[in-house]
C-alpha positions in Angstrom: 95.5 123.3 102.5 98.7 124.5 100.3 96.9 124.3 97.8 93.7 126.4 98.7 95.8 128.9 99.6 97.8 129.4 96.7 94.1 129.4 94.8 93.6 132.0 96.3 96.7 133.9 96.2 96.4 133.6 92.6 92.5 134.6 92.4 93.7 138.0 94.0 96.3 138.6 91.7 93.8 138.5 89.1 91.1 140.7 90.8 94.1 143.3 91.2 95.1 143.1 88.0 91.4 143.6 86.6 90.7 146.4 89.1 94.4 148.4 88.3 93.2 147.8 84.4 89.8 149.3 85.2 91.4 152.1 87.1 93.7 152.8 84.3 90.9 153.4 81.7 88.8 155.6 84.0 88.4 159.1 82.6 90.6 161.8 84.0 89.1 164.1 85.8 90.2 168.0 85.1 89.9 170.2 88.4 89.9 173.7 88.1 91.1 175.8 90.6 88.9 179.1 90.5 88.7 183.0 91.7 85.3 184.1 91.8 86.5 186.2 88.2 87.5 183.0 86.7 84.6 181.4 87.4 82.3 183.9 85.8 84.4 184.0 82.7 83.7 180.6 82.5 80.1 180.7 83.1 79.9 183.3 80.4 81.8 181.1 77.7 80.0 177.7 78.9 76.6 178.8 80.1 73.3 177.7 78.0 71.5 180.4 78.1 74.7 183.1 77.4 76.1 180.8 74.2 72.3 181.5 72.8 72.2 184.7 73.5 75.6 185.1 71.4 74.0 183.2 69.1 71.2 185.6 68.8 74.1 188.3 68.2 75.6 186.2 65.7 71.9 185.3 64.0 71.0 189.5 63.8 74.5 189.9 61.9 73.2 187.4 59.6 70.0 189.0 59.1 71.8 192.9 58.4 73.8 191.1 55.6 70.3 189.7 54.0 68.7 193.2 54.9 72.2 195.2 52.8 71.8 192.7 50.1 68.2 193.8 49.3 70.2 196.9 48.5 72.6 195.6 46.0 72.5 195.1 42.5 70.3 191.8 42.0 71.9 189.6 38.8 70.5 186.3 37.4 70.8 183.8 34.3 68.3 181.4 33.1 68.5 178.6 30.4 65.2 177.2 29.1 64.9 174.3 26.5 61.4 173.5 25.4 59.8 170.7 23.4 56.6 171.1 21.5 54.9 167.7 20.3 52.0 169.9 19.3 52.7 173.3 18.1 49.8 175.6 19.8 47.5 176.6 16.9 45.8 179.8 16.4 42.7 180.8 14.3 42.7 184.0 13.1 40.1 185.6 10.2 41.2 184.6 6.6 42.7 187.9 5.9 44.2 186.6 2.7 40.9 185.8 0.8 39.8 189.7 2.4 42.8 191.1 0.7 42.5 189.1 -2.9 38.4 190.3 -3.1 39.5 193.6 -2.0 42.0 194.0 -5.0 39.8 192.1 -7.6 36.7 194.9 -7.1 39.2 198.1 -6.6 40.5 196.5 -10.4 37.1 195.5 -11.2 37.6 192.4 -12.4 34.7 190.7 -14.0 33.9 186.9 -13.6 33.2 184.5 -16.4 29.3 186.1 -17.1 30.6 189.8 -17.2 29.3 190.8 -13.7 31.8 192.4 -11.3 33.2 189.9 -8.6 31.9 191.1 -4.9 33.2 190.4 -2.2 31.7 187.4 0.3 29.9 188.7 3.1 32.0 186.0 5.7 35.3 185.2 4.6 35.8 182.6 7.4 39.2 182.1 9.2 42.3 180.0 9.0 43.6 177.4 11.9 47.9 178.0 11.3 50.4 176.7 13.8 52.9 179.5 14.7 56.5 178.0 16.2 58.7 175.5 16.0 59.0 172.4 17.4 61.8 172.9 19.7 63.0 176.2 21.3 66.0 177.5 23.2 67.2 180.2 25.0 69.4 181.6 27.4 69.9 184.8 29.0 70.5 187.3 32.4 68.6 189.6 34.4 69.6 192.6 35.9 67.7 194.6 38.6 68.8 197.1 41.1 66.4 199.2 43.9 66.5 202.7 43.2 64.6 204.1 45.8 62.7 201.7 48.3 61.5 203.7 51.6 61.4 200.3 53.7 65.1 198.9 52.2 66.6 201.9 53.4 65.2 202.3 56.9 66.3 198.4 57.3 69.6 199.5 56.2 69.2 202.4 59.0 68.4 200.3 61.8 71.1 197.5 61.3 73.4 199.0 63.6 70.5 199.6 66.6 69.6 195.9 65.5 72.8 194.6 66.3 73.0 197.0 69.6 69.9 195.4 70.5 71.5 192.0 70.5 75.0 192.7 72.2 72.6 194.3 74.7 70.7 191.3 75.1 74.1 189.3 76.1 75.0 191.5 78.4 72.3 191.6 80.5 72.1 187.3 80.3 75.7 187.6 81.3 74.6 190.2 84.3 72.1 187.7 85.2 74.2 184.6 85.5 77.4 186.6 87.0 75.1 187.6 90.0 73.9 184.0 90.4 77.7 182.9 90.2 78.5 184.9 92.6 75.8 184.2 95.3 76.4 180.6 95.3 80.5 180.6 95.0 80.3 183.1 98.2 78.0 180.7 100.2 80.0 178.1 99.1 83.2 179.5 100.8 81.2 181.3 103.9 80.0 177.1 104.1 83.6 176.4 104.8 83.2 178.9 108.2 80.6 176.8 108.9 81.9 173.2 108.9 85.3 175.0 110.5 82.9 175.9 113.3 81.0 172.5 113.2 84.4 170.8 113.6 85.5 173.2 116.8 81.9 172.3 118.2 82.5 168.5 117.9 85.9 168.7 119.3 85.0 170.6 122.3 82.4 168.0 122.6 84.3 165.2 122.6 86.6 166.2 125.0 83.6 167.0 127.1 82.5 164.2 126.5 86.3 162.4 127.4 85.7 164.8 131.0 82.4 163.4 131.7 82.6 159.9 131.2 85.9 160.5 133.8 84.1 162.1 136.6 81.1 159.6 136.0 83.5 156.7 136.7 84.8 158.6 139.3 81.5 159.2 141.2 81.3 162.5 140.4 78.4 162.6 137.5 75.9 160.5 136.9 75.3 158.9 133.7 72.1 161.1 132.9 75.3 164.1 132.5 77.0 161.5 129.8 74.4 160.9 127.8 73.1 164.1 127.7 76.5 165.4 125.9 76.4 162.1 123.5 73.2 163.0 122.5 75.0 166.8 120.9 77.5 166.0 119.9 75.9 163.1 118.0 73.1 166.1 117.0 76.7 168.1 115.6 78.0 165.0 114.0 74.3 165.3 112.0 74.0 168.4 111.5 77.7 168.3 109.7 76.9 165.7 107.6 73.6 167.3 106.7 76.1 170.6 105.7 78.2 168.6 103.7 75.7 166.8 101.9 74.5 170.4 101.1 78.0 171.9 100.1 77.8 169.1 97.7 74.7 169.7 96.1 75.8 173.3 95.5 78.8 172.2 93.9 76.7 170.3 91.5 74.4 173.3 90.9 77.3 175.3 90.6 78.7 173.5 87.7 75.7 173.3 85.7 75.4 177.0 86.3 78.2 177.3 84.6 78.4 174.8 82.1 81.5 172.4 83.6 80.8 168.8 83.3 79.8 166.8 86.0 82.9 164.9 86.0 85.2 167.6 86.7 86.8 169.0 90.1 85.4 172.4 91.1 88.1 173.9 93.5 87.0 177.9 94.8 90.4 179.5 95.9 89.0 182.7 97.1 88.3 183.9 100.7 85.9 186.1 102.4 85.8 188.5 104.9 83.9 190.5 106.0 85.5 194.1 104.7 84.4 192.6 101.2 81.0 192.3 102.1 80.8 196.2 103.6 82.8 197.6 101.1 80.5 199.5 98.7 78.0 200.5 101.6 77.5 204.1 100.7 77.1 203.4 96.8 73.2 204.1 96.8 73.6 207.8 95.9 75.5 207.3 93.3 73.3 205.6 90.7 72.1 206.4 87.4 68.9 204.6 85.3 72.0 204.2 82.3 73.9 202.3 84.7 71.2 199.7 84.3 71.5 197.2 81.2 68.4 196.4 81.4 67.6 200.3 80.9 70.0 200.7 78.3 68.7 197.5 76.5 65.0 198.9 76.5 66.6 202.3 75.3 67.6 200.0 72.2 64.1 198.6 72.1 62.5 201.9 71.9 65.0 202.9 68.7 63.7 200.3 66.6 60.3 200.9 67.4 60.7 203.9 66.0 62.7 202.9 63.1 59.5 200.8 62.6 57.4 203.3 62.4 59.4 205.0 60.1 59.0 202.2 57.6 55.9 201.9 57.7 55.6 205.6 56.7 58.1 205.6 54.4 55.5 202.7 52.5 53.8 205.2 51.0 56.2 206.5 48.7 56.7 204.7 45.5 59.4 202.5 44.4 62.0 203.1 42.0 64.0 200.2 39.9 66.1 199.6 37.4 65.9 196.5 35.1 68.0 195.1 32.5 67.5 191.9 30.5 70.3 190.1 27.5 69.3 187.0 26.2 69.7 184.8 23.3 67.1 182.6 21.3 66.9 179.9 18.7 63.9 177.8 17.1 64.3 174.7 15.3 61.7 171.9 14.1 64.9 169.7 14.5 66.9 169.2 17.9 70.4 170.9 16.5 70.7 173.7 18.6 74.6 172.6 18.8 74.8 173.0 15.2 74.6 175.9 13.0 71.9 178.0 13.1 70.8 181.5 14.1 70.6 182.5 17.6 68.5 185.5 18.0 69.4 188.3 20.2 67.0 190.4 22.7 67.9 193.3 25.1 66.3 195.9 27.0 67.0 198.3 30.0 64.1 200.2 31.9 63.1 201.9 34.7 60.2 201.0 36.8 57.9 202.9 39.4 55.9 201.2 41.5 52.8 203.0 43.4 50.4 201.6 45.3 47.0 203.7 44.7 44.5 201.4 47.6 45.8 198.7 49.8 42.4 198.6 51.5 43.9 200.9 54.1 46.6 198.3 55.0 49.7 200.7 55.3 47.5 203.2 57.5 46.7 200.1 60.1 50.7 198.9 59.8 51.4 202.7 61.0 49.0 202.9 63.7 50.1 199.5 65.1 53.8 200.5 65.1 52.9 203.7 67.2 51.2 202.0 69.9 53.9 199.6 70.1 56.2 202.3 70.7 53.9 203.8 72.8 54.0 200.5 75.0 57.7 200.9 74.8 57.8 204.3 76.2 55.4 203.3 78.9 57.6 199.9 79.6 60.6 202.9 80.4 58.5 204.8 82.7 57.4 201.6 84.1 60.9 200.5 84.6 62.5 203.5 85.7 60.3 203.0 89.2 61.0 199.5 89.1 64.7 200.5 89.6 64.2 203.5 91.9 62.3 200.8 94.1 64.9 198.3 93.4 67.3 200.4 94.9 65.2 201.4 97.7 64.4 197.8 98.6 68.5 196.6 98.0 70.3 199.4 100.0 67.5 199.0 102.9 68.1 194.9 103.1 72.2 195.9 102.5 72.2 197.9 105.7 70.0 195.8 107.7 72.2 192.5 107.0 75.4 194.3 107.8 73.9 195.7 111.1 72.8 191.9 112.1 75.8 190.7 110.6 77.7 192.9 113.6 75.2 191.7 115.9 75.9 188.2 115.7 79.2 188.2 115.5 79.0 190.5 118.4 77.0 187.9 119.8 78.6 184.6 118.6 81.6 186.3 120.2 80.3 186.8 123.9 78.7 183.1 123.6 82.2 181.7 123.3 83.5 183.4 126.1 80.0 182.5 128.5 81.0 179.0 127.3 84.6 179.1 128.3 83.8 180.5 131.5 81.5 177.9 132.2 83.7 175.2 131.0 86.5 176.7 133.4 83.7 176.4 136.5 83.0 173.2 135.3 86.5 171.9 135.1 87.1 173.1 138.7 83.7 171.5 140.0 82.1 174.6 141.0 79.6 174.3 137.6 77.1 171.7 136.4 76.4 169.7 133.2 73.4 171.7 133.2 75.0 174.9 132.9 78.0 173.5 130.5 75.4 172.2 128.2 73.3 175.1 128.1 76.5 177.3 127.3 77.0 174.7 124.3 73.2 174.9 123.1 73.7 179.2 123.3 77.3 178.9 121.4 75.8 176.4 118.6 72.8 178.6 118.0 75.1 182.0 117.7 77.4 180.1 115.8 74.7 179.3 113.2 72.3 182.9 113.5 76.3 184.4 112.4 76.4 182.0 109.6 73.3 182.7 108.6 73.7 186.4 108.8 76.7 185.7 106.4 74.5 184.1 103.6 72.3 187.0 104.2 74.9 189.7 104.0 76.4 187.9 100.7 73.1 188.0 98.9 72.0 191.4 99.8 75.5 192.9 98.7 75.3 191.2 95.5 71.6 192.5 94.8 72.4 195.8 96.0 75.6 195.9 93.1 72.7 194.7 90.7 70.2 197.3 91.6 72.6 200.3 91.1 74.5 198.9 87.9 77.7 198.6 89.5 77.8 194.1 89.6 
């Protein structure tokens, strides 16, 4: 029996050992403790779609510098060695034998039987191989843009490009910081809510405690028991049920944000509800600049306009400058290493280009660009109501959710005190279970139409700040 138990003793040692060794090489967990600010900085450092829209910015930069280096002076070398097995031949008429009759009968030169030589009527050709069998040579071009009408409206409209970009993050960050902040806020208002849950339960309980006294006492019947078992066991539920869903909003949370599963999210801030009025009498305030998105189709509209001007600017000709140095050797033996004679060439020009008929290209690429800006413009308009109606729509739900906010605090308020009164009655005996769990059901129901009215309040302040450019 000894014996067992030392096996034993010893089998545990080991399973502790193994399980302290796994402990020890589980990862660490890093828990961040955050404000509502911190949060969003993260979100705007971590977050998907923000890190591509900085990328974007970063990828337009990139496309200004290939855009200025169209401008700059273009240099390049070149070094060409070629070998000929067969030299290309070229026929050609046999000029010699036209220039030996042509000076025998302007001398009149006679042939062996006195008559004057004539000349042939054909004097066929000749088949002579010009070039060597190997050629070299090396040299560098030069060419710089004088005058292009499209380089320099791209050259123009980097800056608006780059505008258009920053723009473009701004708004993604806009759009993720109001998301942050609806879910961190009903986050913390869910903390109200299981704080409530918990004061529910424990009055339950002890109900529960008083019933099961005055049952054993003769007092109650069991029916009274069981129906106070039966919510408080609903509560116990229903908290679970909230938890389970503070949980899952932890998790989207974090992948809002771009924080790794495995870390702690901890939200340190409060709210009350002077936060969520605060800000109540903003609506008259508002501008359409105020808007990014506004500003950002502003942007849009500049370069459609810039690309129109290219397009126009297409039709004037192009103006270069051109510049070649290069050296060049033949040889029927390969010794260009050697001595031998390296031939110089050189040139500098200028060049105008002009296009005379493109088959009415440039007129369509005009055209096009204008009714794209024309789409812009009406895109504005378009937009402009969309905000005035966003507005309209924000402050109207903004008002109405702080008015039912009062109203069911007001309420949640006077169902506490009809269920303390009726607890009081019921402690005394001069109330029922009836009434007591009635006054419970009313409180619960309160309790949750004020939580809800918080959630409600929370989003509609934080689309109101949206809608009049002030988030």
């Amino acid at each position: 029996m000894m014996k067992h138990t030392h096996v034993k003793t010893a089998l545990l040692y080991v399973v502790l050992l193994v399980a302290s060794g796994a402990y020890a090489q589980m990862p660490t967990l890093n828990t961040h403790n955050f404000t509502l600010q911190q949060t969003v900085e993260y979100a705007k450092k971590n977050n998907t779609q923000v890190k591509n829209a900085l990328l974007n910015l970063q990828i337009q930069n990139q496309i200004n510098r290939g855009i200025t280096a169209a401008a700059y002076p273009q240099l390049s070398g070149s070094i060409a060695n070629n070998y000929y097995p067969n030299v290309q031949v070229s026929v050609f008429p046999n000029f010699i034998a036209m220039g030996t009759y042509g000076v025998l009968t302007h001398e009149g030169v006679k042939d062996a039987n006195g008559n004057a030589i004539q000349a042939p009527s054909d004097y066929g050709t000749i088949a002579a191989s010009f070039g060597t069998t190997y050629n070299a040579s090396a040299g560098l071009s030069l060419s710089q843009i004088l005058f292009d009408g499209q380089v320099f409206v791209g050259l123009q409209a980097r800056k608006t490009s780059l505008d258009f970009q920053s723009k473009n993050l701004e708004v993604t960050e806009e759009v993720i910081k109001a998301n942050v902040e609806k879910v961190y806020y009903q986050l913390v208002v869910s903390k109200t809510q299981v704080k409530l849950l918990d004061a529910n339960i424990d009055r339950l309980q002890k109900l529960q405690s008083d019933a099961k006294e005055l049952y054993k006492n003769g007092f109650a019947e069991k029916l009274d028991v069981d129906k106070v078992s039966v919510q408080l066991a609903n509560l116990q539920t229903q908290k679970l049920s909230v938890l389970n869903s503070i949980n899952v909003g932890y998790i989207g949370l974090k992948t809002l944000i771009g924080m790794p599963e495995k870390d702690k999210l901890v939200l340190t801030e409060d709210l009350n509800e002077s936060q969520i009025k605060n800000g109540i009498m903003q609506e008259a305030n508002y501008k359409y600049d105020d808007r990014k998105e506004y500003q950002y189709a502003l942007l849009g509209k500049k370069l459609n306009e810039y690309n129109v001007k290219r397009y126009k600017m297409s039709y004037l000709p192009g103006l270069y400058l051109n510049g070649n140095f290069s050296k060049q050797a033949q040889r029927n033996k390969y010794d260009f290493f050697n001595k031998g004679d390296w031939f110089t060439s050189s040139f500098v020009g200028v060049s105008m280009s002009v296009s005379l008929f493109d088959g009415f290209a440039k007129d369509a690429k005009v055209k096009q660009s204008k009714l794209e800006l024309q789409q812009t413009e009406n895109n504005i308009e378009n937009l402009k109501r969309t905000i005035d109606s966003d507005v309209e729509q924000a402050t109207l739900n903004y008002k109405t959710a702080i008015a039912t906010l009062d109203f069911q605090k007001k309420n949640m308020e006077l169902a506490e005190t009809v269920y303390g009164q009726t607890k009081k009655k019921f402690e005394v005996g001069t109330g029922s279970n009836t009434e007591i769990t009635a006054a419970q059901t009313d409180l619960i129901t309160a309790q949750t139409n004020y939580i809800n009215a918080l959630y409600s309040a929370i989003i509609a302040k934080v689309d109101f700040q949206k809608a009049i450019g002030k988030l």
